[in-house]
C-alpha positions as CSV (number, residue, x, y, z in Angstrom):
1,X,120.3,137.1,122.2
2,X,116.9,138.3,120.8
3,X,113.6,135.9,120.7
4,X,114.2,133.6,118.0
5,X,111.2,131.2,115.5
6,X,110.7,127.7,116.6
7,X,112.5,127.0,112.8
8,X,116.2,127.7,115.5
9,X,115.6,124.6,117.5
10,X,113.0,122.5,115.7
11,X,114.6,121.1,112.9
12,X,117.3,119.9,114.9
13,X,115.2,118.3,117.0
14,X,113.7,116.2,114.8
15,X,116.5,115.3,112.9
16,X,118.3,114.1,116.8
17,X,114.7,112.5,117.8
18,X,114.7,114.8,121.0
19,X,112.0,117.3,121.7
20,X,112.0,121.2,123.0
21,X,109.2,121.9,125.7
22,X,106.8,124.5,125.3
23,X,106.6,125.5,129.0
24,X,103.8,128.3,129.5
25,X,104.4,131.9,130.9
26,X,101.7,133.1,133.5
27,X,103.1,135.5,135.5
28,X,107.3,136.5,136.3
29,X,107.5,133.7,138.3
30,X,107.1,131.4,135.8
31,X,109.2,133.3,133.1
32,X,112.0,133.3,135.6
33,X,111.7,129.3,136.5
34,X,111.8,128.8,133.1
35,X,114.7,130.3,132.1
36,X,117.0,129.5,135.1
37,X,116.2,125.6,134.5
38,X,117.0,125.9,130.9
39,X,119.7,128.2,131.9
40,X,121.5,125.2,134.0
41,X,121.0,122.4,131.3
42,X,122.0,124.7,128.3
43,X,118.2,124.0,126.2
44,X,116.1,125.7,123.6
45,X,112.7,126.3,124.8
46,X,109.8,128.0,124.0
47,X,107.7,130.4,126.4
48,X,103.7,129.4,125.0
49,X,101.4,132.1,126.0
50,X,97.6,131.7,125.9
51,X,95.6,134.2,125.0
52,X,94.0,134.4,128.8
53,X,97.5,134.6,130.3
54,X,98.2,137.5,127.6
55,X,95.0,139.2,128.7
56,X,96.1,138.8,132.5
57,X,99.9,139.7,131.7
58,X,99.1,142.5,129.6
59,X,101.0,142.4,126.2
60,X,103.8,144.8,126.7
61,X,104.6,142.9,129.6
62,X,104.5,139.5,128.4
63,X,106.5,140.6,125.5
64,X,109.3,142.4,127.4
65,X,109.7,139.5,130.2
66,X,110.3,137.5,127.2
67,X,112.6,139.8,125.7
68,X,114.3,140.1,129.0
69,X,114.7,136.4,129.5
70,X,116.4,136.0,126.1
71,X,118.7,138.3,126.5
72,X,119.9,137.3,130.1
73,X,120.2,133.9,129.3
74,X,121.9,133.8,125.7
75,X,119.5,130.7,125.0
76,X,117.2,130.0,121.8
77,X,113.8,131.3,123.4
78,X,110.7,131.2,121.1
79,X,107.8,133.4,122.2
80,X,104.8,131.5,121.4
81,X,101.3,132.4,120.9
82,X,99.4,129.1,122.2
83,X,96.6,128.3,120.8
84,X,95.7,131.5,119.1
85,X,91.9,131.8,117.8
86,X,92.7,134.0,114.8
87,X,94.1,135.8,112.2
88,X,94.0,139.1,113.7
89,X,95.3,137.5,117.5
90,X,98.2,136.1,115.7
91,X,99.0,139.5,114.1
92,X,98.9,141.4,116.8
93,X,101.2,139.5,118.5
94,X,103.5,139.2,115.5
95,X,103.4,143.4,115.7
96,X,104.2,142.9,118.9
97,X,106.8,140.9,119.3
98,X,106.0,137.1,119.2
99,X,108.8,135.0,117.2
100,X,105.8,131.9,117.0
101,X,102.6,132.2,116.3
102,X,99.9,128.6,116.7
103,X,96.7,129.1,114.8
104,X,94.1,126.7,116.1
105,X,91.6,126.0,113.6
106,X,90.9,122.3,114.7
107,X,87.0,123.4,115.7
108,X,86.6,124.4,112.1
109,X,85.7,122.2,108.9
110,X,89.2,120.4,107.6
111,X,89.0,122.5,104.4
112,X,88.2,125.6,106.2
113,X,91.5,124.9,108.6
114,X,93.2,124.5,105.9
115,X,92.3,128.3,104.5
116,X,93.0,129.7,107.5
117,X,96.3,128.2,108.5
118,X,97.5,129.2,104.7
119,X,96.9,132.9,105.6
120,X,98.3,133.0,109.0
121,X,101.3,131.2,107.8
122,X,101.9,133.3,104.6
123,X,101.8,136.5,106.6
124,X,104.3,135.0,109.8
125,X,106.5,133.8,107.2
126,X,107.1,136.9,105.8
127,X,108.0,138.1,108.8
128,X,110.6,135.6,110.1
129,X,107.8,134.0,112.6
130,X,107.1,130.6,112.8
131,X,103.5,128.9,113.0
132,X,102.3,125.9,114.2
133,X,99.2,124.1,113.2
134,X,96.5,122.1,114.9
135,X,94.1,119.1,113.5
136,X,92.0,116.6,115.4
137,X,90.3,118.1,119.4
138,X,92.3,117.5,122.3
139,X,89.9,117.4,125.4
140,X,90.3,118.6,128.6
141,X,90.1,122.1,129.7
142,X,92.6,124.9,129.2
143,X,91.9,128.7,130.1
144,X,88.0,129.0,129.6
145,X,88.0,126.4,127.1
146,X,86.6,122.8,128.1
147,X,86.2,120.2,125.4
148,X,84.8,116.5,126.9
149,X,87.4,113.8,126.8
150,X,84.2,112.2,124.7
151,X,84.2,114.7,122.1
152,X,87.9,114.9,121.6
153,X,89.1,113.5,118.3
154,X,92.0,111.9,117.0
155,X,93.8,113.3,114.1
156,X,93.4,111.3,110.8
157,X,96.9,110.4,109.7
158,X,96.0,111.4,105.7
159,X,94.5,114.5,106.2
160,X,97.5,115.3,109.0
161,X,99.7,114.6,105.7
162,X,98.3,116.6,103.6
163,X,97.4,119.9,105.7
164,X,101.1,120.0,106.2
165,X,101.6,119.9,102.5
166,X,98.9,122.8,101.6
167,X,99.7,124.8,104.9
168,X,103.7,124.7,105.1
169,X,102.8,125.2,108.7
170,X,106.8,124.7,111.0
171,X,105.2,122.2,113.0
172,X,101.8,120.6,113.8
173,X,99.9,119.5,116.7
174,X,97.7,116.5,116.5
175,X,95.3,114.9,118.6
176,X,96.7,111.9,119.1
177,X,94.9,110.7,123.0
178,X,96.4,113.2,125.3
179,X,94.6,115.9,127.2
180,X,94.8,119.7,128.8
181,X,95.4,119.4,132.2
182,X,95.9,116.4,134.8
183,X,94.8,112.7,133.9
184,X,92.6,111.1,135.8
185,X,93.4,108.1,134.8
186,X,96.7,106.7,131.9
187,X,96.3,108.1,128.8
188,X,95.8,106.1,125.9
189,X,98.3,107.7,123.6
190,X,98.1,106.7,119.7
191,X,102.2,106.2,118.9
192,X,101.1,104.8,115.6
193,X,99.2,108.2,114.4
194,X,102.5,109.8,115.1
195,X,104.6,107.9,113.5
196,X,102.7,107.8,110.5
197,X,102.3,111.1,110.3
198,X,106.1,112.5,111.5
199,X,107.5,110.0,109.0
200,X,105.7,111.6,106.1
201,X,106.4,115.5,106.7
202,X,109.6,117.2,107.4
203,X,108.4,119.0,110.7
204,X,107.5,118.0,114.0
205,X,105.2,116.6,115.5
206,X,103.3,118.5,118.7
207,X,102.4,116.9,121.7
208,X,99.4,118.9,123.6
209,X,98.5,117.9,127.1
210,X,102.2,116.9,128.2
211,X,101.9,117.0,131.8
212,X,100.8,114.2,133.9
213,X,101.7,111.5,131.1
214,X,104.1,109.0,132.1
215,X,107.9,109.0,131.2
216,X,107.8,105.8,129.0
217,X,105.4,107.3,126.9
218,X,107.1,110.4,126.6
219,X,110.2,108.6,125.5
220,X,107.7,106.6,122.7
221,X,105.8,109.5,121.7
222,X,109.8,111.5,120.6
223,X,111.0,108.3,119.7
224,X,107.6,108.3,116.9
225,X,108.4,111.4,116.1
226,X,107.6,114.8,118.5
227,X,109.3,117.1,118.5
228,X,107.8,119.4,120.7
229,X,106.2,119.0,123.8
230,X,103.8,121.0,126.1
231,X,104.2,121.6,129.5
232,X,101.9,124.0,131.7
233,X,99.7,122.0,134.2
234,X,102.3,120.2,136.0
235,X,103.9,124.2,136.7
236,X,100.8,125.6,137.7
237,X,100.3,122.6,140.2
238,X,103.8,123.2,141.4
239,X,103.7,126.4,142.1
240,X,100.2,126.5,144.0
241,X,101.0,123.7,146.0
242,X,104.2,125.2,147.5
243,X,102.2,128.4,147.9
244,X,99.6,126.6,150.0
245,X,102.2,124.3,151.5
246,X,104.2,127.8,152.7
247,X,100.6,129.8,154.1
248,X,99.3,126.8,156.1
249,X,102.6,126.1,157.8
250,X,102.5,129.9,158.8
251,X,99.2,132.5,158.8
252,X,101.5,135.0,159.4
253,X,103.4,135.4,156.4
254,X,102.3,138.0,154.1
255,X,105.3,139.1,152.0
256,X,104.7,137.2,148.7
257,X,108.2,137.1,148.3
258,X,108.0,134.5,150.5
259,X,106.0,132.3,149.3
260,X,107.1,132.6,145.4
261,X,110.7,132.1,146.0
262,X,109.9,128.7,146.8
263,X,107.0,128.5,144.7
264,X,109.6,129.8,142.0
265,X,112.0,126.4,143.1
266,X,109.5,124.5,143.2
267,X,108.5,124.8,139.2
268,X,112.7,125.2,138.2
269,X,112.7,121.4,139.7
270,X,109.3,120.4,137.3
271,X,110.6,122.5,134.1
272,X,114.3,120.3,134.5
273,X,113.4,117.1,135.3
274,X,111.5,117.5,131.3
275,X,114.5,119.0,130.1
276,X,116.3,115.8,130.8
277,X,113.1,113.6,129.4
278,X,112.5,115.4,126.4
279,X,116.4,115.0,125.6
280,X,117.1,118.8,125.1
281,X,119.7,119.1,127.6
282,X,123.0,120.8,125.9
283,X,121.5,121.3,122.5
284,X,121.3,125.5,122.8
């Protein structure tokens, strides 16, 4: 089937308290991992692509590995534009291809997020592409961007409320105590920002920064309200340790076949065992 909007799979996922992962292309390997573990567990899911992997992927690539994906697999499959920086980023990709477009305007002023979401949205709407918003700073560091866990900040639950009502954005992220990449330590996850604010709007709530955070809080953070969930660390850690894991064990391997085939396995394992937490198993 072709790529599809987030508006396929989200809606139902609210409405069963269950989340779809957002699990993040880089290269084939990582499209193909993707798909087969949705594949074997029958889920939605939605392929996020940053606009460093799109610069390193190329975008006639990115798009027809997407493509290619969807139509192998007969799955929901949203092609995502993570964390876009602008109006003309989220166009192009829209021209392009992308089903889902995220404008992140959390580093401007609230009012001035709120302009530009409106106008990203308007446009992607009238082209059948969903768009997902972004309020509060999550820390941590993700492509060349690096925000201090210090200056992170948390979403306010009003203003949360009412940029969904001004935007009409399909779902929004919100910085809630989660961070890009690995923890160093728990995270300190604010359930009751989420549920204030998923209790109030009709869309789901995002959840940035999903790998590394413990089950139990996964489970409370959909059972607040989430919706969708981000996964891309815990894949890229995956995949590079079996890599290392396959060169050390022997120097004389230099087919990379054969060290992504297992570096491919590796990340199928990751992307299901999610699957089953997020609760999206059998709802394609």
């Amino acid at each position: 089937m072709p790529l599809v909007s987030m508006n396929e799979f989200l809606p139902k996922a609210k409405a069963g308290k269950y989340a779809v992962g957002q699990f993040n292309m880089n290269n084939l390997e990582f499209a193909q991992a993707i798909t087969e573990a949705a594949q074997e567990l029958n889920s939605p899911f939605i392929f996020g692509v940053s606009e460093g992997a799109l610069k390193y992927m190329g975008m006639e690539f990115t798009v027809a590995i997407a493509e290619a994906a969807a139509k192998k697999s007969g799955l929901p499959i949203a092609l995502h534009l993570d964390h876009g920086s602008s109006f003309e980023v989220a166009m192009k990709c829209i021209r392009a291809g992308f089903s889902s477009v995220m404008f992140d305007g959390s580093h401007y002023s609230f009012e001035e997020n709120i302009r530009l979401t409106k106008e990203v949205v308007k446009a992607a709407h009238a082209m059948g592409v969903s768009v997902e918003g972004e309020l509060g700073t999550i820390g941590g560091v993700e492509d060349d961007i690096s925000v201090d866990e210090s200056d992170a900040n948390l979403a306010k639950p009003e203003e949360a409320i009412r940029f969904y009502e001004e935007t009409g954005v399909d779902c929004l992220a919100i910085a809630v105590g989660t961070a890009h990449g690995m923890y160093a330590g728990e995270p300190n996850i604010r359930f009751d920002i989420i549920e204030k604010v998923a209790s109030a709007i009709p869309v789901p709530v995002v959840l940035h920064g999903g790998s590394g955070v413990p089950d139990e809080m996964i489970k409370q953070s959909i059972a607040a309200g989430v919706g969708k969930i981000n996964v891309n660390t815990e894949n890229q850690v995956a995949c590079t340790q079996t890599i290392r894991d396959v060169l050390n064990k022997d120097a004389k391997v230099y087919d990379p076949r054969k060290y992504l085939t297992p570096a491919r396995k590796a990340m199928v394992e990751v992307v299901k065992s999610k699957i089953v937490l997020f609760g999206s198993s059998n709802q394609a």
